[in-house]
C-alpha positions in Angstrom: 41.9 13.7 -50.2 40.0 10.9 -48.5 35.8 10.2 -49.3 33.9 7.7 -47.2 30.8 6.3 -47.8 28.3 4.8 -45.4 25.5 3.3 -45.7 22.8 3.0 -42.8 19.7 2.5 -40.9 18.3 5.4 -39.4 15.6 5.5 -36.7 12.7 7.2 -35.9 13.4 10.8 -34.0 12.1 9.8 -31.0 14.3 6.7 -30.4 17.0 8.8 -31.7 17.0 11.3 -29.2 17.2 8.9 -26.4 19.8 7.1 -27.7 21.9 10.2 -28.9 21.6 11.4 -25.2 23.5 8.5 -23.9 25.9 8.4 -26.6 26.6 12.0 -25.7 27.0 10.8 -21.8 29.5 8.6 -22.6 31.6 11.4 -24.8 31.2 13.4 -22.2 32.0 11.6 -19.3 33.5 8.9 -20.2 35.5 9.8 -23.5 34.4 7.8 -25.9 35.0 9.1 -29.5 31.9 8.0 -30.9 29.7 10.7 -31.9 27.8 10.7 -35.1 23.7 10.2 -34.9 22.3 6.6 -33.8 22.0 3.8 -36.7 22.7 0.4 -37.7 25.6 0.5 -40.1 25.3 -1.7 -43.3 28.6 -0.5 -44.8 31.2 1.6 -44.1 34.7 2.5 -46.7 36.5 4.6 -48.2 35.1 5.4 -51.9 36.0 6.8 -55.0 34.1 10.3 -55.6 32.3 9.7 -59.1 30.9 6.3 -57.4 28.6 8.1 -55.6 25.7 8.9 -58.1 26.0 5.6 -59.7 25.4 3.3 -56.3 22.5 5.8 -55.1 21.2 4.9 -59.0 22.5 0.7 -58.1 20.7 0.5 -54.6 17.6 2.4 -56.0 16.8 -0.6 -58.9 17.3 -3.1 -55.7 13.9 -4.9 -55.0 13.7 -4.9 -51.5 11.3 -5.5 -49.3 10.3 -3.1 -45.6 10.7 -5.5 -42.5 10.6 -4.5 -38.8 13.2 -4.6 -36.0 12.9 -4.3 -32.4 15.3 -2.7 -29.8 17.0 -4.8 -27.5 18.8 -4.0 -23.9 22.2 -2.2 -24.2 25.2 -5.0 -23.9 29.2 -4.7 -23.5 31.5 -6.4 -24.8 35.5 -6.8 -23.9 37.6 -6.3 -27.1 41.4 -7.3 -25.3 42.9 -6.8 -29.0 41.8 -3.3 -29.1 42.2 -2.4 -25.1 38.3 -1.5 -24.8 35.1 -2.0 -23.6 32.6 -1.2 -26.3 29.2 -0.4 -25.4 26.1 -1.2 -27.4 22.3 -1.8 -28.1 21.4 -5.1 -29.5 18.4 -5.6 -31.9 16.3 -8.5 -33.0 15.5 -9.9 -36.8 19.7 -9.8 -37.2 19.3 -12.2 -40.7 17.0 -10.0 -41.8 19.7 -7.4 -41.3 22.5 -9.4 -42.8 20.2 -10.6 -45.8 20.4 -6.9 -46.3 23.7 -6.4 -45.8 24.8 -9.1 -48.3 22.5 -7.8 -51.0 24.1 -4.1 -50.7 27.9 -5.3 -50.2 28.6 -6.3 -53.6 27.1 -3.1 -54.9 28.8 -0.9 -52.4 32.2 -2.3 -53.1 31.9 -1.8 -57.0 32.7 1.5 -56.2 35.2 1.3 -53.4 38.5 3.1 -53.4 41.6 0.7 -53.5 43.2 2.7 -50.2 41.5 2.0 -46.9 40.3 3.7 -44.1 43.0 5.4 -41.6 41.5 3.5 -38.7 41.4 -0.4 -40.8 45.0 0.3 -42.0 46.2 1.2 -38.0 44.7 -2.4 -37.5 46.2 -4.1 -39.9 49.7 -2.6 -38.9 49.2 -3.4 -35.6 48.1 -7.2 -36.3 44.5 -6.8 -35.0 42.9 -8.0 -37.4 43.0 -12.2 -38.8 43.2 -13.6 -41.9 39.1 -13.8 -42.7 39.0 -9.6 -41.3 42.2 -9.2 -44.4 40.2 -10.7 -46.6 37.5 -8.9 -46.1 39.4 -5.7 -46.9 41.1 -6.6 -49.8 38.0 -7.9 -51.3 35.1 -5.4 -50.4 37.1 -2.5 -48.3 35.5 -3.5 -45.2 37.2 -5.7 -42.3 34.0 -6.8 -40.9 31.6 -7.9 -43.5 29.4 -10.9 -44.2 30.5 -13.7 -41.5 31.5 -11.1 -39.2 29.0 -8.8 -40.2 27.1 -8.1 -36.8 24.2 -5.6 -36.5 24.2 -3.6 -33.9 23.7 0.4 -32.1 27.0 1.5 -31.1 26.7 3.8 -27.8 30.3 3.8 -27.2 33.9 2.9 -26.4 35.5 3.2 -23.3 39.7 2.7 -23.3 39.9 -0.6 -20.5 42.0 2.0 -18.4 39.3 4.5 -17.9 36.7 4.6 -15.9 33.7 2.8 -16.9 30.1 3.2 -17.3 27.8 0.9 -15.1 25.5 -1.4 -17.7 22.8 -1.0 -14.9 22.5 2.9 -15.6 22.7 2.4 -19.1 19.9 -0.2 -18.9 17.8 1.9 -17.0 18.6 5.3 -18.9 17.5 3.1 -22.0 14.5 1.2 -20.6 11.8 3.7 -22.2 12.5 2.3 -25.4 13.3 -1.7 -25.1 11.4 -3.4 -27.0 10.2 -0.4 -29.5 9.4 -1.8 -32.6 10.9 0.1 -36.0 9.8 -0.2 -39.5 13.1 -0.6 -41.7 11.6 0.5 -45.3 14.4 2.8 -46.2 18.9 3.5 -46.4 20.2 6.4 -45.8 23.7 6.9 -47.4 26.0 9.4 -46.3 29.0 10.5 -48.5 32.3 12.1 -46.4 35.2 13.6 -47.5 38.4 14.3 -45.6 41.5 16.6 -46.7 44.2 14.8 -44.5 44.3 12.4 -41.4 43.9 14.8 -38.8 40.9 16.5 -40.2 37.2 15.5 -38.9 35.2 14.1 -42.0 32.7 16.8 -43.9 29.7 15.6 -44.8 28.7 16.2 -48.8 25.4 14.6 -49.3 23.0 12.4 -47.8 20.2 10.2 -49.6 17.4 8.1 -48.3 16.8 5.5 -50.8 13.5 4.1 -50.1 11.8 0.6 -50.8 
């Protein structure tokens, strides 16, 4: 039995719908296994199941303040280590973002599960990640946190030996909303659970914790 928490920014339906519509191109036509519902991820790990309640009741005594975002144009970036091209929307006010993300880490990981994730353990094995990305993981279950925390809208991932999308197209399929402006004054946590590897994570509960 495997639970997974993560924590995130969601966006306004509108925005969501765009963006969701080329994600879904890129499963569809492309391959790319991402498919879960647009956001900015803040933290992302396997978890223990009775830490649940008490970081919903941790995040909610936080004093945070709402701040905006805009959307930026959609990027790519080469990862050799991982043999793909991984597709993205960048977004402005990023130390906002990580001001964030550092405040919530340290609660998030209180609660963490000592086992990682199937898909941080594969890296490790296979040497992908360095010594600050092990770190990372032994200390708050998450490879890619503080220095190498790096906000952005994942669209997709496209192996290098596939066919690939055209960053033209997905400019232009995404030019209605560059530049939107979004008020961040919320998190929405989703808890996961997962009977073995090859099952597809079940989602349990979801909370918006607002500020």
């Amino acid at each position: 039995m495997e639970f997974i928490i993560s924590i995130r920014i969601a966006f306004p339906e509108n925005i969501t719908a765009i963006l969701e519509r080329e994600k879904n191109r890129f499963v569809g036509e492309y391959g790319s296994s991402y498919t879960s519902a647009p956001h900015i991820t803040l933290y992302l790990g396997r978890y223990i199941e009775e830490g649940f309640p008490r970081l919903i009741e941790d995040l909610r005594k936080l004093p945070l303040e709402p701040f905006t975002i805009s959307l930026l144009k959609p990027e790519m970036i080469v990862e050799k280590e991982l043999q793909r091209n991984f597709y993205f929307v960048d977004i402005s006010n990023k130390e906002t973002l990580r001001e964030l993300h550092a405040k919530i880490l340290p609660i998030a990981a209180r609660y963490r599960s000592t086992q990682l994730r199937t898909r941080d353990q594969q890296r490790l094995d296979q040497g992908v990640y360095g010594n600050e990305e092990r770190e990372n993981l032994s200390r708050y279950g998450g490879a890619r946190v503080l220095n190498l925390f790096e906000p952005h809208i994942t669209l997709g991932e496209i192996g290098m030996q596939n066919p690939q999308p055209e960053l033209s197209d997905i400019q232009k399929n995404l030019r209605q909303i560059e530049g939107q402006e979004i008020g961040v004054s919320s998190l929405v946590v989703f808890f996961y659970k997962k009977e073995n590897m090859e099952e597809k994570a079940k989602l349990i509960e979801e909370v918006t914790v607002s500020f």
